[in-house]
CHARMM-style PDB file with segment names, atoms N, HN, CA, C and O in Angstrom:
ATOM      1  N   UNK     1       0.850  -1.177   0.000  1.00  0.00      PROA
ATOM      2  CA  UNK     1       0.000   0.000   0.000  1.00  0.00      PROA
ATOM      3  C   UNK     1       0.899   1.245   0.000  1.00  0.00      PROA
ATOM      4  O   UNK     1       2.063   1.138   0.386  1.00  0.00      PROA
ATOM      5  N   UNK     2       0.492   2.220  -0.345  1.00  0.00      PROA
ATOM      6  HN  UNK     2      -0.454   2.307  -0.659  1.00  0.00      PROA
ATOM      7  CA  UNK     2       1.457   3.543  -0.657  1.00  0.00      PROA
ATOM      8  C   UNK     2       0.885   4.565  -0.004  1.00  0.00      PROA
ATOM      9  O   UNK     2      -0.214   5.069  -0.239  1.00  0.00      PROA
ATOM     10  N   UNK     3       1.636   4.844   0.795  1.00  0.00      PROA
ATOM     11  HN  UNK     3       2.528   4.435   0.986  1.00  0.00      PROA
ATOM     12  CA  UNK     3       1.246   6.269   1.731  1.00  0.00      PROA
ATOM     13  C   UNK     3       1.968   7.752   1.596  1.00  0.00      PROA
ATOM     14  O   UNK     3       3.168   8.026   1.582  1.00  0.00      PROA
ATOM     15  N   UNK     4       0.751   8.654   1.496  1.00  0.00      PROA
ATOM     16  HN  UNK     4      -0.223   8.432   1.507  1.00  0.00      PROA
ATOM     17  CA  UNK     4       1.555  10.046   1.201  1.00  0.00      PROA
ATOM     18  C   UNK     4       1.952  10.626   2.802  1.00  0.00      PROA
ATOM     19  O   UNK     4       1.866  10.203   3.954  1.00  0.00      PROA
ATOM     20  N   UNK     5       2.335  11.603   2.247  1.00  0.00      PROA
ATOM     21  HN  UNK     5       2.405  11.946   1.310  1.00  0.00      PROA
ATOM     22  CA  UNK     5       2.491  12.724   3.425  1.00  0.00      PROA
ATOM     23  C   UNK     5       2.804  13.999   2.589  1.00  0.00      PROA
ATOM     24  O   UNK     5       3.517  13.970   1.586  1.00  0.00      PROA
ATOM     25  N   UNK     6       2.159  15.224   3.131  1.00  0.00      PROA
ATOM     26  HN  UNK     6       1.580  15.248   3.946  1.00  0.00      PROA
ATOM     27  CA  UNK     6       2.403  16.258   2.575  1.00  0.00      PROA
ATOM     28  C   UNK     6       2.683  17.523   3.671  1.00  0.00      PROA
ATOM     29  O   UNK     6       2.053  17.984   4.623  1.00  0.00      PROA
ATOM     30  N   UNK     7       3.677  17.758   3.164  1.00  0.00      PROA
ATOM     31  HN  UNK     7       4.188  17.384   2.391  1.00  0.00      PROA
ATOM     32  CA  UNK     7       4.356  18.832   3.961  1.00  0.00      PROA
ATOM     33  C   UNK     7       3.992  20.337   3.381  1.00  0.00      PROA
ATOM     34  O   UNK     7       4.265  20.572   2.204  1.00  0.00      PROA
ATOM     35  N   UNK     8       3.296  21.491   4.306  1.00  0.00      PROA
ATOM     36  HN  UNK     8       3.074  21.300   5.263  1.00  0.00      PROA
ATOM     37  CA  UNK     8       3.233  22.613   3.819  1.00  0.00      PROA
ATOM     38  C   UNK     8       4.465  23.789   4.333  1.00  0.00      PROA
ATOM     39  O   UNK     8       5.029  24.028   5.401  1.00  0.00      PROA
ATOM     40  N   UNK     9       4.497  24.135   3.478  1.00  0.00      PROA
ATOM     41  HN  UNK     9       4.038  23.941   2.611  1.00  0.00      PROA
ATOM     42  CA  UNK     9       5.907  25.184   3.544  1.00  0.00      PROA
ATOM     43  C   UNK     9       5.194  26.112   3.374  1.00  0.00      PROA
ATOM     44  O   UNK     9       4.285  26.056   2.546  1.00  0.00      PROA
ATOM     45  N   UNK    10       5.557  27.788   4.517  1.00  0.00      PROA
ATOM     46  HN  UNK    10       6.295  27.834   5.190  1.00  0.00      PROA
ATOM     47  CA  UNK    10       4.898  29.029   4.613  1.00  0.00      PROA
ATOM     48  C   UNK    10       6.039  29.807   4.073  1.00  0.00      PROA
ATOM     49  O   UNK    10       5.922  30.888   3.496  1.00  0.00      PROA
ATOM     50  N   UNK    11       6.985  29.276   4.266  1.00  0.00      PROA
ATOM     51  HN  UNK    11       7.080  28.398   4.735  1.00  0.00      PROA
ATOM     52  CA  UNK    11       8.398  30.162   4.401  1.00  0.00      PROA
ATOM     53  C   UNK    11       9.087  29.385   2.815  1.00  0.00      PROA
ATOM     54  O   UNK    11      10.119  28.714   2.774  1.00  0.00      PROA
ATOM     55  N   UNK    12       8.353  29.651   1.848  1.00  0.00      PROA
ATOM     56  HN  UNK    12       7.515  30.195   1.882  1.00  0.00      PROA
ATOM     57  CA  UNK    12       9.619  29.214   0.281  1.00  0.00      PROA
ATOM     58  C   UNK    12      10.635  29.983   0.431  1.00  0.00      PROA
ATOM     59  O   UNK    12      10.683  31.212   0.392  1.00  0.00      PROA
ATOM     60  N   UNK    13      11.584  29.097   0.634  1.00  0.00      PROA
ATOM     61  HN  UNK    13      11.544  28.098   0.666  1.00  0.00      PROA
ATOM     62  CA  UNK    13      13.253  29.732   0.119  1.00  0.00      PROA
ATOM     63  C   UNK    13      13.671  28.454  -0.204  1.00  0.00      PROA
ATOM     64  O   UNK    13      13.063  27.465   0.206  1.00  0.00      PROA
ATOM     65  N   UNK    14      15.175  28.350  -1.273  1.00  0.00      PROA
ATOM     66  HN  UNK    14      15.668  29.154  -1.607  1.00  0.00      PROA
ATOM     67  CA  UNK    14      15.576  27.336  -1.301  1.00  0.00      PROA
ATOM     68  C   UNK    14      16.231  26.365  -0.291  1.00  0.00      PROA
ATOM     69  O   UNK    14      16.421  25.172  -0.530  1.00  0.00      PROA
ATOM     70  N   UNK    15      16.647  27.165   1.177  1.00  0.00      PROA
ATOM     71  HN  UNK    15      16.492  28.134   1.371  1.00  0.00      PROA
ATOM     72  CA  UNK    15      16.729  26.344   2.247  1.00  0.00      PROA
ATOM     73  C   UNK    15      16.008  25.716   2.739  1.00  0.00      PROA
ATOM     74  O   UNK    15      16.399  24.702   3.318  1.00  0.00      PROA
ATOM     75  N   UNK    16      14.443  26.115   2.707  1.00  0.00      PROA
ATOM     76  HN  UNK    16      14.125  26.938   2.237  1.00  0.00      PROA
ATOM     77  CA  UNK    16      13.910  25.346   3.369  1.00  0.00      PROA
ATOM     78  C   UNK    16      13.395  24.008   2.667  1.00  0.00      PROA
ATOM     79  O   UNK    16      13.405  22.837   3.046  1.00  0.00      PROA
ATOM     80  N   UNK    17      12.831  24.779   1.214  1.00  0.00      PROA
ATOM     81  HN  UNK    17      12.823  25.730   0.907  1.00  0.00      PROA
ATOM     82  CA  UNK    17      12.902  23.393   0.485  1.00  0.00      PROA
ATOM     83  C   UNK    17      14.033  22.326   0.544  1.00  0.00      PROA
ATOM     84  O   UNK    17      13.654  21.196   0.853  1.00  0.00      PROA
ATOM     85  N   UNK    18      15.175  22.474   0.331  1.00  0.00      PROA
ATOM     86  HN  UNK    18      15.483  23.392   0.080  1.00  0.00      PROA
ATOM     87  CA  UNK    18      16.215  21.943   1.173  1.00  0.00      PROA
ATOM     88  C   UNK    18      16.176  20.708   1.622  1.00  0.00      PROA
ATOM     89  O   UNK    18      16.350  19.630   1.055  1.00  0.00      PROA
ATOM     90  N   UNK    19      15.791  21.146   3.303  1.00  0.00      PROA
ATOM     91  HN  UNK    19      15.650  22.023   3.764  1.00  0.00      PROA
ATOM     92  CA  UNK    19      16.018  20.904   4.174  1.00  0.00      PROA
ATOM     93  C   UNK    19      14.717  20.132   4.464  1.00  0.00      PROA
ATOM     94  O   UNK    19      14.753  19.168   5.228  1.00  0.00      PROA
ATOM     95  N   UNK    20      13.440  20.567   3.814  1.00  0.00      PROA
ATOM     96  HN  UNK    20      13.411  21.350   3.193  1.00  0.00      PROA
ATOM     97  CA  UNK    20      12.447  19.005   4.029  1.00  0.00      PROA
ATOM     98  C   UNK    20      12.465  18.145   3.227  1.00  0.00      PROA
ATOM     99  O   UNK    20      11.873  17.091   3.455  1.00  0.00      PROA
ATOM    100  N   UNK    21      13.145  18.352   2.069  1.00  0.00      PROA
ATOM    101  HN  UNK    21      13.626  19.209   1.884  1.00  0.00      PROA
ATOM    102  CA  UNK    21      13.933  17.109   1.012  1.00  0.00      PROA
ATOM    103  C   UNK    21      14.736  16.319   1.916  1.00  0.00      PROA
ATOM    104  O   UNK    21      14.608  15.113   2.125  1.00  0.00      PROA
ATOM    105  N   UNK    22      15.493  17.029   2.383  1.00  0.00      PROA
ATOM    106  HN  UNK    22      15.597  18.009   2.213  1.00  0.00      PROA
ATOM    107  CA  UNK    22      16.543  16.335   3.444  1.00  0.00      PROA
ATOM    108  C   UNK    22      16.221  15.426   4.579  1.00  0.00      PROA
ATOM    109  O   UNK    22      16.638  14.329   4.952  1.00  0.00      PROA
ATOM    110  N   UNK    23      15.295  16.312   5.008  1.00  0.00      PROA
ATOM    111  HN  UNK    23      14.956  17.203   4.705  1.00  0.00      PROA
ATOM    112  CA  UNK    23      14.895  15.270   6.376  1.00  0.00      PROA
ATOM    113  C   UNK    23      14.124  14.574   5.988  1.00  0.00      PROA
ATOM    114  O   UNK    23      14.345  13.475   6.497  1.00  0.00      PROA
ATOM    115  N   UNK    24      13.094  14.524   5.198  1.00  0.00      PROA
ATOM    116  HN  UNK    24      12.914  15.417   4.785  1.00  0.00      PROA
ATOM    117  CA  UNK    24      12.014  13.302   4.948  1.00  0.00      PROA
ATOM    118  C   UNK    24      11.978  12.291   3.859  1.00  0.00      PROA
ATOM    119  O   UNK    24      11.172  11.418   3.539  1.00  0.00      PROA
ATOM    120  N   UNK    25      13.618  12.877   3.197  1.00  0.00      PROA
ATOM    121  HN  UNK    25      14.273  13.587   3.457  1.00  0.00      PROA
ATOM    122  CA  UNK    25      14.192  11.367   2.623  1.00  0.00      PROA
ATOM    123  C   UNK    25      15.037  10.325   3.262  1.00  0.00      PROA
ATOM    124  O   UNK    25      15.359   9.203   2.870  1.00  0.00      PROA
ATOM    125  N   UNK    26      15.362  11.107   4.548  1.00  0.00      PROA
ATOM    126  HN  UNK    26      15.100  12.019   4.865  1.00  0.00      PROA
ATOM    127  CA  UNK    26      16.026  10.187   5.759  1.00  0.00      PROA
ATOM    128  C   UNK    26      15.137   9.912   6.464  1.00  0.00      PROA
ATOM    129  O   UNK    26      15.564   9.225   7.392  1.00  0.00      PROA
ATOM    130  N   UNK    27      14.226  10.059   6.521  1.00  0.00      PROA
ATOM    131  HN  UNK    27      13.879  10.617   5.767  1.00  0.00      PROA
ATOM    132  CA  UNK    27      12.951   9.372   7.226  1.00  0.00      PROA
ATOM    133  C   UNK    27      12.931   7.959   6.366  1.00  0.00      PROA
ATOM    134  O   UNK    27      12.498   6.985   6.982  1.00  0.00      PROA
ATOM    135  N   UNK    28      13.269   7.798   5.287  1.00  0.00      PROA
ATOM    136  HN  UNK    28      13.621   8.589   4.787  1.00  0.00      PROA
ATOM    137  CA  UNK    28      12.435   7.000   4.665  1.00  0.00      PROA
ATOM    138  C   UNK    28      11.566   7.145   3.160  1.00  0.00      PROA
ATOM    139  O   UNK    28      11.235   6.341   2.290  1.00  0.00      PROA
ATOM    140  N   UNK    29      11.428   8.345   3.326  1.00  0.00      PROA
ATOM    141  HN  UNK    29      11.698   8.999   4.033  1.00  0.00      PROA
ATOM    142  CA  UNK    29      10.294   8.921   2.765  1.00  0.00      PROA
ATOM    143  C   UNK    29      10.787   9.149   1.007  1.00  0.00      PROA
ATOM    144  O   UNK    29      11.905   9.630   0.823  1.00  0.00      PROA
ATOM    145  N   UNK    30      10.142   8.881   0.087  1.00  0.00      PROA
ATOM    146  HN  UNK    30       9.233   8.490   0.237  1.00  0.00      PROA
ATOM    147  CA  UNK    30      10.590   9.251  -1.598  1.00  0.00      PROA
ATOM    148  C   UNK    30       9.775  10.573  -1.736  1.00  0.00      PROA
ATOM    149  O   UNK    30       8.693  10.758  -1.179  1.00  0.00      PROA
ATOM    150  N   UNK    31      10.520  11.625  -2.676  1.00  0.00      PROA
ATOM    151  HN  UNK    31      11.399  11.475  -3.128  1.00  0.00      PROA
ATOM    152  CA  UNK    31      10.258  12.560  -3.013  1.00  0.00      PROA
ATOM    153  C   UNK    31       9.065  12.265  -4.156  1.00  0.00      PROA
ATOM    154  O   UNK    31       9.505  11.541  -5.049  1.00  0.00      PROA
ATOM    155  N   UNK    32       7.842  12.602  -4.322  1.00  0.00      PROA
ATOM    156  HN  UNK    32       7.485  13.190  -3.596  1.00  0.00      PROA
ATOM    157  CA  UNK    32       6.728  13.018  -5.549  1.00  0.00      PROA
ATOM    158  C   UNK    32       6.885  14.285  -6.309  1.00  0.00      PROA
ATOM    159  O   UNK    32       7.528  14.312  -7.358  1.00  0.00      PROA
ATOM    160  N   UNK    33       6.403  15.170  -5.883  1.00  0.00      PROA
ATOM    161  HN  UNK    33       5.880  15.149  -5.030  1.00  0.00      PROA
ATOM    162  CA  UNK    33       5.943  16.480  -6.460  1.00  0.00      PROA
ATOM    163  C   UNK    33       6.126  17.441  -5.389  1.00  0.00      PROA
ATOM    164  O   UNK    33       6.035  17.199  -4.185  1.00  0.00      PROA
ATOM    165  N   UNK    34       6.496  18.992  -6.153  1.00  0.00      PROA
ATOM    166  HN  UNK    34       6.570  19.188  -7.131  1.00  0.00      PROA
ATOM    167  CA  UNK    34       6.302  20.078  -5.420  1.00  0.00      PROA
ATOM    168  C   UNK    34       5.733  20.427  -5.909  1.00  0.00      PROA
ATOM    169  O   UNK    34       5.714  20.151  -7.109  1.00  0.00      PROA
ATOM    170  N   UNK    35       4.682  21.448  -5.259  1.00  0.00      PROA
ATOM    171  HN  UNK    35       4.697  21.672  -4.285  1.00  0.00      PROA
ATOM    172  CA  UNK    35       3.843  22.407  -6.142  1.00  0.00      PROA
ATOM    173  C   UNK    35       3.539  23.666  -5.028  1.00  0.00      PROA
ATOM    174  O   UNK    35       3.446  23.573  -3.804  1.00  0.00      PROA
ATOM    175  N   UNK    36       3.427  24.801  -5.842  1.00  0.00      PROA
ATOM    176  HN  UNK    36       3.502  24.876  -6.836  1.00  0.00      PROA
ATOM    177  CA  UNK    36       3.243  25.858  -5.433  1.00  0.00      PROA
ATOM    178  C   UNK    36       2.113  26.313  -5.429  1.00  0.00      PROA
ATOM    179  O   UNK    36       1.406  25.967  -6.376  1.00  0.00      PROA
ATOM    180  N   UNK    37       1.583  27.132  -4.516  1.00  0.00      PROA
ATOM    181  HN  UNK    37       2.158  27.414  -3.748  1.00  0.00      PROA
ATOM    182  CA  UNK    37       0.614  28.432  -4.369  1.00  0.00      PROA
ATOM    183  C   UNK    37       0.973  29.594  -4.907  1.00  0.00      PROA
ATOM    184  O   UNK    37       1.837  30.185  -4.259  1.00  0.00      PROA
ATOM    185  N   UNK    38       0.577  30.156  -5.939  1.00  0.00      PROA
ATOM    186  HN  UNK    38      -0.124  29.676  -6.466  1.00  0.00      PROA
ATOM    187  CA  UNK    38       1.124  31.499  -5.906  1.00  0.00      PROA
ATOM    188  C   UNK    38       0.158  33.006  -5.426  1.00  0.00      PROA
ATOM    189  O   UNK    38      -1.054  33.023  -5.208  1.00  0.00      PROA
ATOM    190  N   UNK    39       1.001  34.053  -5.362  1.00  0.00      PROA
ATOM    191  HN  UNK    39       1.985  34.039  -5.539  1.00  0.00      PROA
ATOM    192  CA  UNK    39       0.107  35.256  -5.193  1.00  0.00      PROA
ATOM    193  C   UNK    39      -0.474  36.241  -6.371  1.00  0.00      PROA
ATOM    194  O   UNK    39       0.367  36.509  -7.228  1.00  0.00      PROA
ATOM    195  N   UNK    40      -1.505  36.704  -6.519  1.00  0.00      PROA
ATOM    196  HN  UNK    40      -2.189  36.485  -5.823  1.00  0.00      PROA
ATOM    197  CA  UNK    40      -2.068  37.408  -7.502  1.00  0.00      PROA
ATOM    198  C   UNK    40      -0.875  38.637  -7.942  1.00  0.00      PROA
ATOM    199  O   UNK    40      -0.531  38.946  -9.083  1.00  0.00      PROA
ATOM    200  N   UNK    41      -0.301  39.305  -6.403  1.00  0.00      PROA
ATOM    201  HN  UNK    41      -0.580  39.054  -5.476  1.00  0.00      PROA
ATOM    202  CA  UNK    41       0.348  39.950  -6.877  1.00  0.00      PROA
ATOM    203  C   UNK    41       1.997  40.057  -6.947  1.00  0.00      PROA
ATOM    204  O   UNK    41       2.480  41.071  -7.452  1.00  0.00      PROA
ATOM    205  N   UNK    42       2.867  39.006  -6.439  1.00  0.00      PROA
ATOM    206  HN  UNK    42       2.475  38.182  -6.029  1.00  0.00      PROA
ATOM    207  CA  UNK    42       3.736  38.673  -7.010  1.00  0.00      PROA
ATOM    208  C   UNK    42       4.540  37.311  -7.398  1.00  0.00      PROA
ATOM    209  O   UNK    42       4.289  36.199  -6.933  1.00  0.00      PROA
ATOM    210  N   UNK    43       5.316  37.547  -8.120  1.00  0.00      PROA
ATOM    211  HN  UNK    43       5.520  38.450  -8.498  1.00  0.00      PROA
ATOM    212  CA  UNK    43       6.035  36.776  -8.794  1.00  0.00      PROA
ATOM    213  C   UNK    43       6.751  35.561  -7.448  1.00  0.00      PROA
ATOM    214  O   UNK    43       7.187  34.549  -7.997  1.00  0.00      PROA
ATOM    215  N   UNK    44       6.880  35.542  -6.202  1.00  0.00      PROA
ATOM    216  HN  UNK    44       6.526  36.365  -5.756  1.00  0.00      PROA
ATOM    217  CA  UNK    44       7.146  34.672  -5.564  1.00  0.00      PROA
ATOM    218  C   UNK    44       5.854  33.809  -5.204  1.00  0.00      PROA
ATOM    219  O   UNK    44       4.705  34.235  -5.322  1.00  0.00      PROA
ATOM    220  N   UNK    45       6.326  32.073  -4.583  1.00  0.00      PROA
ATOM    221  HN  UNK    45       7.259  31.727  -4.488  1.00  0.00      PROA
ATOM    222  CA  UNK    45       5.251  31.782  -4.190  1.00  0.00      PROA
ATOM    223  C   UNK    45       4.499  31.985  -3.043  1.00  0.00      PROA
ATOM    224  O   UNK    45       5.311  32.318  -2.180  1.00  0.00      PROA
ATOM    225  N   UNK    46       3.205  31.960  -2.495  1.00  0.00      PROA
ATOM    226  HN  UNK    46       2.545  31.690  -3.196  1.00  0.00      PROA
ATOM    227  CA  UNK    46       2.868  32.172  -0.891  1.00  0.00      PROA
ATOM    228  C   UNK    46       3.172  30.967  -0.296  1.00  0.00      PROA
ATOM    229  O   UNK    46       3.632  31.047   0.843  1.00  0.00      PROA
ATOM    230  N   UNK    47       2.987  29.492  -0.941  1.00  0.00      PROA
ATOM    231  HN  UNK    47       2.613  29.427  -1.867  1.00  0.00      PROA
ATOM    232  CA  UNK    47       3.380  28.772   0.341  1.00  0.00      PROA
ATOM    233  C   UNK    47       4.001  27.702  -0.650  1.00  0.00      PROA
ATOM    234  O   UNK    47       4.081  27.937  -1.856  1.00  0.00      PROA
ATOM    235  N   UNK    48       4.471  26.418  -0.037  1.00  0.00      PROA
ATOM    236  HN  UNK    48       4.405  26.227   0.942  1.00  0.00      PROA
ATOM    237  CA  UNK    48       4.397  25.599  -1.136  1.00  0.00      PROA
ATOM    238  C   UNK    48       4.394  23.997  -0.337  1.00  0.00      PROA
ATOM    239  O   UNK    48       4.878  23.650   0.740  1.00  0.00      PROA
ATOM    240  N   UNK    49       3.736  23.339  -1.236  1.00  0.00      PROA
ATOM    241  HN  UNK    49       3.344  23.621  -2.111  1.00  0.00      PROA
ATOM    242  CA  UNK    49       3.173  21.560  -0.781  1.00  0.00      PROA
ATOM    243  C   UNK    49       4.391  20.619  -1.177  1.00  0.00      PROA
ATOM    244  O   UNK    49       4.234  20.147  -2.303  1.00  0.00      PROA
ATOM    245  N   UNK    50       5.377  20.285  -0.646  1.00  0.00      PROA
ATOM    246  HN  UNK    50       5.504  20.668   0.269  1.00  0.00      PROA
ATOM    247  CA  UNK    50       6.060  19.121  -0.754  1.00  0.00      PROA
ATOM    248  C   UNK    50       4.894  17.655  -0.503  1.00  0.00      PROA
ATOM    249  O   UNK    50       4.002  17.527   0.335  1.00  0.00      PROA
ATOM    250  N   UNK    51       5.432  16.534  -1.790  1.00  0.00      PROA
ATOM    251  HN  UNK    51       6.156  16.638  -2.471  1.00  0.00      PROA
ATOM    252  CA  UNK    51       4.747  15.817  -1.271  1.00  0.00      PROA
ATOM    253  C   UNK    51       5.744  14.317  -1.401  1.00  0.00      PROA
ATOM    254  O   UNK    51       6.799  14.187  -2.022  1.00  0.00      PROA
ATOM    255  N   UNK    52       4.929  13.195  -0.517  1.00  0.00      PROA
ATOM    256  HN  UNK    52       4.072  13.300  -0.013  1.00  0.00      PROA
ATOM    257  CA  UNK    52       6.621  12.620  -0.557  1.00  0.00      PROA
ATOM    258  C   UNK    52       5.350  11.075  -0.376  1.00  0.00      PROA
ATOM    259  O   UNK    52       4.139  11.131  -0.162  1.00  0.00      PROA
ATOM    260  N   UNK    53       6.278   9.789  -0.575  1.00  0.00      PROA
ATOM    261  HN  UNK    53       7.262   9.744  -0.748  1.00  0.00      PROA
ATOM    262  CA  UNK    53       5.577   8.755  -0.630  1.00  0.00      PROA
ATOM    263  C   UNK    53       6.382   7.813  -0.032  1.00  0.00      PROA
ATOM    264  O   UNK    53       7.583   7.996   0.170  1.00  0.00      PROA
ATOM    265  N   UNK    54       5.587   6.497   0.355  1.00  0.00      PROA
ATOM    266  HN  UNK    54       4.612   6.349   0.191  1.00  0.00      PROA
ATOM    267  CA  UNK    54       6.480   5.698   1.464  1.00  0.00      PROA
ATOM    268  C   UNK    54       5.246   3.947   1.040  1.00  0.00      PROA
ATOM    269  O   UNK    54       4.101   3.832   1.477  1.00  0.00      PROA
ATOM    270  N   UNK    55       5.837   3.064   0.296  1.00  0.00      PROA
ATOM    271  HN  UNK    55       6.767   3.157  -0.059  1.00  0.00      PROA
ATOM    272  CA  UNK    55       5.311   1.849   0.737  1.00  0.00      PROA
ATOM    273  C   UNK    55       5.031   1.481   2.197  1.00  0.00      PROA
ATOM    274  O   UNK    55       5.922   1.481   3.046  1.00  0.00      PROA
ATOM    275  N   UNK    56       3.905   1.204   2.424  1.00  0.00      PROA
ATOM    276  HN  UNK    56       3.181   1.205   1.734  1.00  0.00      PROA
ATOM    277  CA  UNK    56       3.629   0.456   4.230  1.00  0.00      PROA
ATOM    278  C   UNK    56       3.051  -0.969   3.698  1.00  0.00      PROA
ATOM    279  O   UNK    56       2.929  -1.265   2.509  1.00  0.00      PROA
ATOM    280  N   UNK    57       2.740  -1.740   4.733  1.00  0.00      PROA
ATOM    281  HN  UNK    57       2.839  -1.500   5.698  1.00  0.00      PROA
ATOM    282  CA  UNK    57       2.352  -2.802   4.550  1.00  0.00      PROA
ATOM    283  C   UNK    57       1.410  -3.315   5.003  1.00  0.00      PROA
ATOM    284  OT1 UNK    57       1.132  -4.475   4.699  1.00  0.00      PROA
TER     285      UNK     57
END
């Protein structure tokens, strides 16, 4: 069976993306998709959804 987990990020910078790549592939955990929120009025994102996957049994 395949289990997600999704991590929300308030704070996009490339450290932090980073750094929950980092820790929740040492969890165990495989990287899926990032995806962003963006704002109407600028060009950065407001938050962003790491999402990561893990066989259980």
């Amino acid at each position: 069976m395949l289990q997600y987990k999704v991590v929300e990020l308030s704070d996009v910078t490339d450290l932090t993306i980073e750094e929950t790549l980092n820790d929740f592939t040492a969890k165990g955990w495989k990287f899926d998709t990032l995806q962003f929120a963006m704002r109407d009025s600028s060009r950065r994102p407001a938050m962003a959804f790491v999402i990561f996957t893990k066989e259980v049994d």
